[in-house]
Structure formats: C-alpha cells, structure tokens
Short mmCIF file of the C-alpha atoms (twelve columns), coordinates in Angstrom:
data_MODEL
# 
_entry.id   MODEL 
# 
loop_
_atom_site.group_PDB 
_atom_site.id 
_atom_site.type_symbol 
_atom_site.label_atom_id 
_atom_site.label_alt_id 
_atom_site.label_comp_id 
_atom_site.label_asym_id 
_atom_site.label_seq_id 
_atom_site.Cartn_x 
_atom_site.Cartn_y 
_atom_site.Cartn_z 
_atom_site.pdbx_PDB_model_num 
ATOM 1   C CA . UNK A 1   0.000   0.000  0.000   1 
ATOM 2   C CA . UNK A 2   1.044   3.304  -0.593  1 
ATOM 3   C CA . UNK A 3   0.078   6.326  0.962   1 
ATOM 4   C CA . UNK A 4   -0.690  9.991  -0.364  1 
ATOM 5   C CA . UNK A 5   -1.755  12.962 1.070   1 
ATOM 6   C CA . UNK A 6   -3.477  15.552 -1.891  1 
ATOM 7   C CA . UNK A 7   -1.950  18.975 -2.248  1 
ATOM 8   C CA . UNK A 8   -5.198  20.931 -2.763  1 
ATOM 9   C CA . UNK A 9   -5.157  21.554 1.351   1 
ATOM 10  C CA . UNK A 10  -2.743  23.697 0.478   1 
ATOM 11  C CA . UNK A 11  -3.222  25.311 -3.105  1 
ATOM 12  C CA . UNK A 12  -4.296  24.642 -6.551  1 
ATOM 13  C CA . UNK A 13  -0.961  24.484 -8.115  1 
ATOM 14  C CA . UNK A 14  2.731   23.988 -6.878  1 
ATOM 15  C CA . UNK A 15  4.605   26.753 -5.401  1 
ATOM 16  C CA . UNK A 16  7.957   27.405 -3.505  1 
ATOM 17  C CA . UNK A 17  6.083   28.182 -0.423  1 
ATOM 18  C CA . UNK A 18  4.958   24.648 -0.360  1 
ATOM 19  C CA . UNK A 19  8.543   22.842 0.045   1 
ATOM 20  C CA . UNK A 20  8.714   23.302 4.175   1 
ATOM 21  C CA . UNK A 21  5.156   21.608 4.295   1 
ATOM 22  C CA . UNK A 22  6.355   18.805 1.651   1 
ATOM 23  C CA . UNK A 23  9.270   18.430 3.569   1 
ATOM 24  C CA . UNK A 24  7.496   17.392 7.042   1 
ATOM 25  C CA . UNK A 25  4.864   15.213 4.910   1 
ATOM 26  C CA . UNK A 26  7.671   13.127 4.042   1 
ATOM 27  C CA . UNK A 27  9.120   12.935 7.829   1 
ATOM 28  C CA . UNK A 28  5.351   11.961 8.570   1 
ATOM 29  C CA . UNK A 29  5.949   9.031  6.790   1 
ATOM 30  C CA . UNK A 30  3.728   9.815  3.408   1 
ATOM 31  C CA . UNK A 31  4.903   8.019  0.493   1 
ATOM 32  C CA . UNK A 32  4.298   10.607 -2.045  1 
ATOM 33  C CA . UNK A 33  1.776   13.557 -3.109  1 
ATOM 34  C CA . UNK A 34  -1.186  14.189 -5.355  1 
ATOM 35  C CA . UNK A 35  0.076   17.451 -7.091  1 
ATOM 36  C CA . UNK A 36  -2.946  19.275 -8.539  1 
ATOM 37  C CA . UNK A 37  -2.566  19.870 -11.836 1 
ATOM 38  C CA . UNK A 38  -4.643  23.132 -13.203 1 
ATOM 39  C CA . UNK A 39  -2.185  25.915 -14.463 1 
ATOM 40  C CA . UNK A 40  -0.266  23.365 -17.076 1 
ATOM 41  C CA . UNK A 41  2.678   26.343 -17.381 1 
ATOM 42  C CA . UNK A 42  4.546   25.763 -14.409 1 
ATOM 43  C CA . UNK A 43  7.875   23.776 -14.585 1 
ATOM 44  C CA . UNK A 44  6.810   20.311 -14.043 1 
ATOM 45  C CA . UNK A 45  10.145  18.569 -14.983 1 
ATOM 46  C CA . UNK A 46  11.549  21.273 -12.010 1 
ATOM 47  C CA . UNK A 47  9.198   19.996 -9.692  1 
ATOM 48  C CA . UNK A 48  9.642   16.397 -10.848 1 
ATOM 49  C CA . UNK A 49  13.815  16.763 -9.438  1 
ATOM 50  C CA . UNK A 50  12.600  18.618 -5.975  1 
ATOM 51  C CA . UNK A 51  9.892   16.123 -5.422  1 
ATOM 52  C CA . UNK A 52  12.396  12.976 -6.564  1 
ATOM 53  C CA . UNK A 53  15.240  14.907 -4.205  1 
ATOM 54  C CA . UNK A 54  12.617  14.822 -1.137  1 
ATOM 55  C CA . UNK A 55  11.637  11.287 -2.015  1 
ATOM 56  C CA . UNK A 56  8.263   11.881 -2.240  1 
ATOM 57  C CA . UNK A 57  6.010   9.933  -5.206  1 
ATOM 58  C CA . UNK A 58  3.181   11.702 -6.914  1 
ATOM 59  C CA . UNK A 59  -0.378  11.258 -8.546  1 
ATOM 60  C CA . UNK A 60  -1.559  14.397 -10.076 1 
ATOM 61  C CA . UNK A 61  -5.636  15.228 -10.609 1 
ATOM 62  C CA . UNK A 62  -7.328  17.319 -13.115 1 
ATOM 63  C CA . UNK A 63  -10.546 18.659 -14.038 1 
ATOM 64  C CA . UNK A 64  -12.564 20.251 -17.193 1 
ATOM 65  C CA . UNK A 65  -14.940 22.871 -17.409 1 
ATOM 66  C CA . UNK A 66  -17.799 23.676 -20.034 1 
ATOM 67  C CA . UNK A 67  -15.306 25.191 -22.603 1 
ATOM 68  C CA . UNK A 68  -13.415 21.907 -22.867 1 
ATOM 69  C CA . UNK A 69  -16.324 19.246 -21.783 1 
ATOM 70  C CA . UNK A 70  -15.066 16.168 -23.642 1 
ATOM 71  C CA . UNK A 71  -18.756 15.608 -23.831 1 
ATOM 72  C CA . UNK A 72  -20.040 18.806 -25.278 1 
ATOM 73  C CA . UNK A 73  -22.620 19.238 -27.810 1 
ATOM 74  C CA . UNK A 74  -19.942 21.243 -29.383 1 
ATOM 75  C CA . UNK A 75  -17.396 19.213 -31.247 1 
ATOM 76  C CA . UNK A 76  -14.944 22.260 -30.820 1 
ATOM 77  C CA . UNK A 77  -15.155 21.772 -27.287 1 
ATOM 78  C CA . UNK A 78  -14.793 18.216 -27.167 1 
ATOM 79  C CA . UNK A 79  -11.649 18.753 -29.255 1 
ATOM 80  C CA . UNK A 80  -10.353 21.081 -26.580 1 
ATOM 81  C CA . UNK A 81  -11.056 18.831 -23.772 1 
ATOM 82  C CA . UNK A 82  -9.460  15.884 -25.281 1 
ATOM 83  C CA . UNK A 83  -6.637  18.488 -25.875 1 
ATOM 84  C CA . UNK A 84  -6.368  19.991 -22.555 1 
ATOM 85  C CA . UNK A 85  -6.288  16.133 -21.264 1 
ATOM 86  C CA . UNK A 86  -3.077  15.029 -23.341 1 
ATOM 87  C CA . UNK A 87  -1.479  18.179 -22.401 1 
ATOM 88  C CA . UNK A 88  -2.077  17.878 -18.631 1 
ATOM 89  C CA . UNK A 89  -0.423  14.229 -19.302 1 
ATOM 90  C CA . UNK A 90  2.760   15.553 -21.038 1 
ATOM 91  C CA . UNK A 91  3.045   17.864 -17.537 1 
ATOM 92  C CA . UNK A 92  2.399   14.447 -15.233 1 
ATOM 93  C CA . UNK A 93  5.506   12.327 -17.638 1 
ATOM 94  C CA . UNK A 94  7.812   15.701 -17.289 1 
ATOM 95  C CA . UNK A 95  7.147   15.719 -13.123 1 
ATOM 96  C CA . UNK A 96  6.916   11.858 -12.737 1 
ATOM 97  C CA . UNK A 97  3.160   11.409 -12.121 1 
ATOM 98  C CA . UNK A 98  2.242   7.957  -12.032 1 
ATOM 99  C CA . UNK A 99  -1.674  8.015  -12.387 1 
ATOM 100 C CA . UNK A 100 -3.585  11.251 -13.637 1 
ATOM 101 C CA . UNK A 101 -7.459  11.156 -11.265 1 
ATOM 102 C CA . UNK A 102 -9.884  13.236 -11.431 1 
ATOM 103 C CA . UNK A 103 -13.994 13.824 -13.208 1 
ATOM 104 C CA . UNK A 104 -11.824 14.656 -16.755 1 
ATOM 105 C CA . UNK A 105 -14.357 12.956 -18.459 1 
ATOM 106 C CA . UNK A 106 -16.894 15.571 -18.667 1 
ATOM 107 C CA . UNK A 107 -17.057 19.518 -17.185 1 
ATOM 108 C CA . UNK A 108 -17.621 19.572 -13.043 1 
ATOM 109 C CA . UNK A 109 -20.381 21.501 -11.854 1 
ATOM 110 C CA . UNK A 110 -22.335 21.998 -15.362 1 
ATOM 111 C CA . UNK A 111 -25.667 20.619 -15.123 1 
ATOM 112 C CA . UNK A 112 -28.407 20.312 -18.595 1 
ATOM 113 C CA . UNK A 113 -30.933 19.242 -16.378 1 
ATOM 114 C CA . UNK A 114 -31.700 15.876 -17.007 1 
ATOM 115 C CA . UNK A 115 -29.215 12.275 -16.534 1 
ATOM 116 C CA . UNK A 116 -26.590 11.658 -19.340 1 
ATOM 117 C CA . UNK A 117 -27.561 10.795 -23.311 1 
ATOM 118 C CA . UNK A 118 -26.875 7.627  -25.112 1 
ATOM 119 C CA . UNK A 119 -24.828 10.500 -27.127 1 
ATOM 120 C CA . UNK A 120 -22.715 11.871 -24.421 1 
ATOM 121 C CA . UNK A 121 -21.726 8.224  -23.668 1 
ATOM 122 C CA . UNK A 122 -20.350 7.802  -26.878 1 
ATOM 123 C CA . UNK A 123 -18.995 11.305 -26.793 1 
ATOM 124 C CA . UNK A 124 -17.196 10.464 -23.711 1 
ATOM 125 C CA . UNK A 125 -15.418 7.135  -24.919 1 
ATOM 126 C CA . UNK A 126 -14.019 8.335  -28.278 1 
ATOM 127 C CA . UNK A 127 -12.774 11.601 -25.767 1 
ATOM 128 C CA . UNK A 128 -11.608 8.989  -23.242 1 
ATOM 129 C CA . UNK A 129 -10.147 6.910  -25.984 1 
ATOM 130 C CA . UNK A 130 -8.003  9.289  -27.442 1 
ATOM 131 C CA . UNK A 131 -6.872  10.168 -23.640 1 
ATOM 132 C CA . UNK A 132 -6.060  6.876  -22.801 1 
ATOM 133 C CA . UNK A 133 -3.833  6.438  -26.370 1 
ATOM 134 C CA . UNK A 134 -1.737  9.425  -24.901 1 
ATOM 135 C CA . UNK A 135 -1.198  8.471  -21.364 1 
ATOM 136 C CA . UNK A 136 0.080   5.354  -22.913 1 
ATOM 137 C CA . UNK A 137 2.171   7.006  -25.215 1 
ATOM 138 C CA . UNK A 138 3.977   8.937  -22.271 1 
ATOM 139 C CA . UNK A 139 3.446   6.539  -19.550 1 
ATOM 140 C CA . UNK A 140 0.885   7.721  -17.318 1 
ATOM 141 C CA . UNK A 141 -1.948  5.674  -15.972 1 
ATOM 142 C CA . UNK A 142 -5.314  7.301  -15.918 1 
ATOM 143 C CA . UNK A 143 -7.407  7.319  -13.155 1 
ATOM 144 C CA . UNK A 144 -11.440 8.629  -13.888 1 
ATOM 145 C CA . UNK A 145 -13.255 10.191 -11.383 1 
ATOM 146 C CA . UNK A 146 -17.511 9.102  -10.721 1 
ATOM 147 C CA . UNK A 147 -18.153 12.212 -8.759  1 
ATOM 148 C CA . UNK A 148 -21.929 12.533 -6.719  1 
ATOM 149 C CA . UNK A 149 -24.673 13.794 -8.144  1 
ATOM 150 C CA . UNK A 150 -23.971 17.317 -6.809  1 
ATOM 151 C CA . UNK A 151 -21.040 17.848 -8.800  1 
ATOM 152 C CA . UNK A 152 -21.569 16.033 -11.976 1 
ATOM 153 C CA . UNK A 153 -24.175 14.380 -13.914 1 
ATOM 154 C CA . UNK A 154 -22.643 11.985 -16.453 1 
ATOM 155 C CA . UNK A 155 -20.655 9.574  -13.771 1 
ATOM 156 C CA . UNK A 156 -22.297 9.179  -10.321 1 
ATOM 157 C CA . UNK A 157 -22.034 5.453  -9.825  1 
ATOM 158 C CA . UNK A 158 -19.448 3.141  -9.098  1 
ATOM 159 C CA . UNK A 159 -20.342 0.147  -11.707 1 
ATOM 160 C CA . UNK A 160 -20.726 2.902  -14.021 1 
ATOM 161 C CA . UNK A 161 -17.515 4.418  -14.254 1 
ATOM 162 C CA . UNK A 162 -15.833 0.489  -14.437 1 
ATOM 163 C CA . UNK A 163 -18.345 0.166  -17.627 1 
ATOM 164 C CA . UNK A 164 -17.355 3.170  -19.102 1 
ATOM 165 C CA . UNK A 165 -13.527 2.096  -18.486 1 
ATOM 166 C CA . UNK A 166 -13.782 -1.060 -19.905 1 
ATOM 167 C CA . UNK A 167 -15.466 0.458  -22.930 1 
ATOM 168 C CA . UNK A 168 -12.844 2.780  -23.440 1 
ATOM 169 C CA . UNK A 169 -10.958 -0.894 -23.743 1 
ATOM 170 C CA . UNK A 170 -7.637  0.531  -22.736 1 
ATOM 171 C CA . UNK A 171 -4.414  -0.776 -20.548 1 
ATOM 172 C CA . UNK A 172 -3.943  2.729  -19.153 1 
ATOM 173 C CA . UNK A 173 -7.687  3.517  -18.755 1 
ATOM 174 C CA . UNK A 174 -9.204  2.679  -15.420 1 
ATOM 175 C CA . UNK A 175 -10.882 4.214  -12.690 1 
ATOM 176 C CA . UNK A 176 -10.505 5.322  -8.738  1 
ATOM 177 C CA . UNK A 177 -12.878 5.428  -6.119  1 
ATOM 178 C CA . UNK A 178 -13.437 8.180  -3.766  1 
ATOM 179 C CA . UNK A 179 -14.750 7.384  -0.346  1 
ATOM 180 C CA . UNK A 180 -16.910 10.976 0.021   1 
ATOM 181 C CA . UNK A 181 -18.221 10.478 -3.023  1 
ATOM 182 C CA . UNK A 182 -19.560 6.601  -2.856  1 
ATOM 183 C CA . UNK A 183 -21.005 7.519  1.007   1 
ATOM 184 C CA . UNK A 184 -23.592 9.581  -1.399  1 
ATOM 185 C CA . UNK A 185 -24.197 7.330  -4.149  1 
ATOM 186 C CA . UNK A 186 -24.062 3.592  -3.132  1 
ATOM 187 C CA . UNK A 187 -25.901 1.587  -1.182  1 
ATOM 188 C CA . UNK A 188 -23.624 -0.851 -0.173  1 
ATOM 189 C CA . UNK A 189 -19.750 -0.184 -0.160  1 
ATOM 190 C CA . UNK A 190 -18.742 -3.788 0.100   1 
ATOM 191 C CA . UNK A 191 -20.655 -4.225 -3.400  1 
ATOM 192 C CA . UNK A 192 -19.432 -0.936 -4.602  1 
ATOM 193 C CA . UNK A 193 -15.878 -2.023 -4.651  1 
ATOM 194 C CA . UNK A 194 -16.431 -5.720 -5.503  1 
ATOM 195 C CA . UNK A 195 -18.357 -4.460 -8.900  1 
ATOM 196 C CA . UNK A 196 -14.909 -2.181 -9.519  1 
ATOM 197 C CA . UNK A 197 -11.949 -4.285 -8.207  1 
ATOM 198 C CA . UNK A 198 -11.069 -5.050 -12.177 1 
ATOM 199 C CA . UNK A 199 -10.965 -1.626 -13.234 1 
ATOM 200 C CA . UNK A 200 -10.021 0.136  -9.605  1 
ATOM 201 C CA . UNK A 201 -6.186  1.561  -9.596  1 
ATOM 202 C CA . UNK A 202 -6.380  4.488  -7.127  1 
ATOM 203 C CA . UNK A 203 -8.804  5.638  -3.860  1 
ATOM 204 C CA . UNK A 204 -9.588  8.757  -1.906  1 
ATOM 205 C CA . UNK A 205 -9.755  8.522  1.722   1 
ATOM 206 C CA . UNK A 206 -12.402 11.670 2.447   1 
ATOM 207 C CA . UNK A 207 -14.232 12.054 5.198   1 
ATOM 208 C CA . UNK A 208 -18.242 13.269 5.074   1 
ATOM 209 C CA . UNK A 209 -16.995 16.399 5.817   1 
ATOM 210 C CA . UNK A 210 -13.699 16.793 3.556   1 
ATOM 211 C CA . UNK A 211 -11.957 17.349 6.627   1 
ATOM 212 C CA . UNK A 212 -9.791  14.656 8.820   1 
ATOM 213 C CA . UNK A 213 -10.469 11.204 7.861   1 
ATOM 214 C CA . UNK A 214 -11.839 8.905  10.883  1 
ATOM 215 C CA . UNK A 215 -14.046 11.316 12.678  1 
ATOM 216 C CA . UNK A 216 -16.619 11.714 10.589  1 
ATOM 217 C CA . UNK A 217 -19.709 9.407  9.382   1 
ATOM 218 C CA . UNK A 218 -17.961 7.455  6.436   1 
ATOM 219 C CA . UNK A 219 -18.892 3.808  6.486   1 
ATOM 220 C CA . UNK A 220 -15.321 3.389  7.610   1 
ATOM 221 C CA . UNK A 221 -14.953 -0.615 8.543   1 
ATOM 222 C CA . UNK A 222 -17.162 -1.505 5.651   1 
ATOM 223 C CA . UNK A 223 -14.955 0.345  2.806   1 
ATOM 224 C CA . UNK A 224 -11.411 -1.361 4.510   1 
ATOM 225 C CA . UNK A 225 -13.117 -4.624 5.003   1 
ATOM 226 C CA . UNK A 226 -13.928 -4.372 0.797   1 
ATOM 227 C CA . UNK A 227 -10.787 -2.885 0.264   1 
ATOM 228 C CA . UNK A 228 -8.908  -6.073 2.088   1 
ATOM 229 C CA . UNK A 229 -11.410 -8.487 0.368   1 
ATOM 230 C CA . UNK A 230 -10.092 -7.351 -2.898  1 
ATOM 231 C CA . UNK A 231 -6.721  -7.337 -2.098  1 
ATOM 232 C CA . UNK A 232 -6.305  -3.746 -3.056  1 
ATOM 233 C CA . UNK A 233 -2.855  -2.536 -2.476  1 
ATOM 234 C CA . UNK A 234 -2.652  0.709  -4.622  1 
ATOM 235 C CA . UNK A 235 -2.535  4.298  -3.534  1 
ATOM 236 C CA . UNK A 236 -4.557  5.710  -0.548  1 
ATOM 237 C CA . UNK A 237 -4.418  9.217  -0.938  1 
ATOM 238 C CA . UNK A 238 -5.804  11.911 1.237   1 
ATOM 239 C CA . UNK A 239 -8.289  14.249 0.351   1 
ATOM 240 C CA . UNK A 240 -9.423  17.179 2.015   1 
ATOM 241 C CA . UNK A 241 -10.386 20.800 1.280   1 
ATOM 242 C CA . UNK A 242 -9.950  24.251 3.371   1 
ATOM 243 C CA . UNK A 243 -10.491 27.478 2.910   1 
ATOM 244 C CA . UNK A 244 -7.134  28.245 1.962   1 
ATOM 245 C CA . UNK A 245 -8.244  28.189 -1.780  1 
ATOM 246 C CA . UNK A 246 -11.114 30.609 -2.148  1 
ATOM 247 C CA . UNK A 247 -12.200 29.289 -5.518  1 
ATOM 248 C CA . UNK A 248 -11.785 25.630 -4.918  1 
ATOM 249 C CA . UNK A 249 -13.964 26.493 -1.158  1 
ATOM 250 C CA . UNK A 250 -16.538 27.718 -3.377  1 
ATOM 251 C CA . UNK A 251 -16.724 24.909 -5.587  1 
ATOM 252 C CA . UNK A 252 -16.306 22.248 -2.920  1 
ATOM 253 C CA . UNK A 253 -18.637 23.825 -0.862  1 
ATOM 254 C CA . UNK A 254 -16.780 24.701 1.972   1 
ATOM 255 C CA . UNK A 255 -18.210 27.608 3.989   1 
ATOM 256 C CA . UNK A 256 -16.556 26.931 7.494   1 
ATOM 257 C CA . UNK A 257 -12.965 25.422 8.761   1 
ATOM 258 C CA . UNK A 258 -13.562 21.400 9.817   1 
ATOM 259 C CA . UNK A 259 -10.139 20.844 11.398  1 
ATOM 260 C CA . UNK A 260 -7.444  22.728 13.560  1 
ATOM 261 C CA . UNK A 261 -4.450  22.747 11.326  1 
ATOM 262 C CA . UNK A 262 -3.804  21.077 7.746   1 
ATOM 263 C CA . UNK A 263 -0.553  19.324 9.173   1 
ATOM 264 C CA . UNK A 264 -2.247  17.842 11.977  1 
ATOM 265 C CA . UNK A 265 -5.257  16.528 9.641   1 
ATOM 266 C CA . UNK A 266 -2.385  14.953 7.342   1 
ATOM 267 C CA . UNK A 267 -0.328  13.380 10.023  1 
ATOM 268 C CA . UNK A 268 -3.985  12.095 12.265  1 
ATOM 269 C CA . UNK A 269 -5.405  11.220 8.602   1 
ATOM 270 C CA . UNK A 270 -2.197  8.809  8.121   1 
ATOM 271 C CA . UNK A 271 -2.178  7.269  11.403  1 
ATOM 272 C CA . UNK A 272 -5.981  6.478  10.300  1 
ATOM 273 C CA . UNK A 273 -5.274  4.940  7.442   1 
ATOM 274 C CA . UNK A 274 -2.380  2.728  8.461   1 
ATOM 275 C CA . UNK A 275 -3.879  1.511  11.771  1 
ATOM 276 C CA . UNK A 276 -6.689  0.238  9.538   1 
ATOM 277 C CA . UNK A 277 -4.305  -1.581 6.780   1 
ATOM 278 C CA . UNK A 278 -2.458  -3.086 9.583   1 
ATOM 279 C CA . UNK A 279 -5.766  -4.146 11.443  1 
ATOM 280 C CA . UNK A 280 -6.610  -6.350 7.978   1 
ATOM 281 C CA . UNK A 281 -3.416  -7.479 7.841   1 
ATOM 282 C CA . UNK A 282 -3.658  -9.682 11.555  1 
# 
C-alpha cells in the first residue's frame, strides 16, 4: 500500500512556499503527493527533481470545465477537452506522475438538467479513448473520477464508471474510487468495490466532511473490510479541502474550517489509514 496525502489543502498548483510543508509530509511518513494539476505552465520537470530529491512519489488530478467538456454538444469543445487532457499528461511524464485522477471525463459543476444521453456516452469514450492512447504514449496511468450527483451528472455510480472504463478498452484507462463520493451514491460499499476491483487503480480517503479522515460518518470498517477483500494494495491518498483556496472552497462547498491545522489533519489522517491496513493485515 502506498500512501498519499493531496496537495489541494494547500493550493491549486505547486509553489515554492509549499517545500517546508512537503518536507514534514515526508518525515510523517507519506509516500508521495497528489500534485494538482490546473495551471499546465509551471515547470513540471523542475518539480519532478525537488519532489524525486525529497523522495516523495506523486499522482496528479485534473478537471474540465464547459469550454473543454469532452462531452459537449460542441465538437470544438470536445476537441479542446481531449486536448487539454493530453497536455495535462505531457506535464504528469515531465514531473513523474504515475496516475492522472480526477472527473476529466466531462465539465464539473455543469448541469443540462436531465441524466446523461446515449450521445454523451459515446462522446465520452471516443474523448476517453483518445486520452487513454496518450497516457500510454507517455506513460501515465489514468485514473477517472464518478463524482456525486452534486457535482456532476454523467458519472455518479461506481459500476458505471468500471463500464465506461472497460469500454474505453484501454491498458492505461481505469478508474478510482473516492470514499466521500460513494457515502452519497451507493448503497452498499462492500458491493461498490467488488463491482470495480477489475478496473479500480487508485482511492480517496475523504471524510463526510472533507476534513480529517476517521471522525466523521464514512462507512469506515465496511470500505477497509472491501478494500482487504479485494486485495487492493494501490494508492490511498488523502483528500481534504480548506479554505485556503477561495475558488476551490466555493466549488467544494466549503463555507466553514472542519479541522485545527492542515498538518495535523495529514499526520492524524495517516495514522488512520495505516492503523486500519495493519488491522486487515492480523
């Protein structure tokens, strides 16, 4: 197992304030760090050699909007997305990222007011396909996001977003499962992950609230107990929001602060997750 603690705490992209907090993530015994990867300008191969010098791993995580929905109406947009996609991969193979996550399959928080098309499926494969041909091409294994129902329309379920992965019929096309986001939308966790253990290659550990995972309401012995059943040994990564980032507050709906200190959440949210490895493990 391998254990990650997400960036976006922090900030939405890398910056040299950053480095003292990296550097005490690693002495807290994380194995690497989900880099967020939104302004694709920085110096990723830069970052790559700081992060490689700390010894510190990385995923990276994405997003796209309505201009570049890979499952617009508009084909021009569709073309961007897919675009946008293969050029956020090129900056995860020049920093080292070993899986891209994230809901880059179709534009977060854009709603048309109904559930997806037999069209925007399609739509999204051919978008995912040419994705997945890319992060092949440069190495980089892609992890897509099901977010709940709140935040996107076109992948809510688990079984879903395995069926759309297998459809895109890729080796470097499979999915993650986020622990906030299945406490919404399934009905039984243990079922959840069974129906996605094929296609499963990355998980968020986020608490009800998005703050420190363990002391909130997540089904917490039923997602470990599935996650030991299928022998899952991947990344657990960390994720939790603040209000350090105005705009990502906003869109993750954070209006007040959950926790006393984003170091303390990391290092109590590791503890968490190890003590529960290790309790599988007897």
């Amino acid at each position: 197992m391998q254990y990650g603690m997400n960036l976006l705490l922090w900030s939405g992209e890398l910056q040299d304030s950053m480095l003292p907090n990296l550097e005490k993530l690693k002495k807290m015994g994380f194995d690497g760090v989900e880099i967020p990867l939104f302004n694709l300008d920085l110096d990723y191969a830069a970052w790559g050699k700081r992060l490689d010098d700390l010894g510190l791993r990385r995923t990276g995580v994405t997003v796209r909007g309505v201009e570049d929905n890979p499952i617009s109406p508009d084909a021009a947009a569709r073309k961007k997305g897919v675009e946008l996609n293969k050029k956020t991969l090129d900056c995860c193979a020049a920093a080292g990222v070993e899986t891209l996550v994230g809901p880059y399959h179709s534009a977060i928080g854009h709603f048309t007011g109904s559930g997806r098309t037999e069209q925007e499926w399609a739509w999204g494969i051919e978008s995912m396909k040419q994705t997945a041909e890319h992060a092949g091409k440069v190495g980089v294994m892609l992890g897509v996001e099901p977010l709940n129902r709140f935040e996107v329309y076109f992948l809510n379920g688990q079984a879903d977003a395995a069926e759309f992965c297998r459809q895109v019929n890729h080796p470097n096309c499979r999915m993650m499962y986020d622990t906030f986001h299945a406490n919404i939308e399934e009905k039984s966790i243990t079922k959840a992950i069974h129906a996605i253990q094929d296609m499963m290659c990355h998980v968020h550990i986020s608490e009800n609230d998005r703050s420190t995972p363990g002391l909130g309401d997540i089904r917490w012995d039923e997602t470990f107990d599935a996650l030991a059943s299928v022998q899952y040994d991947g990344w657990l990564v960390i994720e939790a929001f603040g209000l350090a980032l105005p705009e990502l507050a906003a869109a993750t709906r954070i209006w007040r602060r959950m926790f006393d200190d984003e170091l303390q959440l990391a290092e109590q949210g590791l503890k968490f997750m190890k003590e529960q490895v290790a309790k599988r493990k007897k």
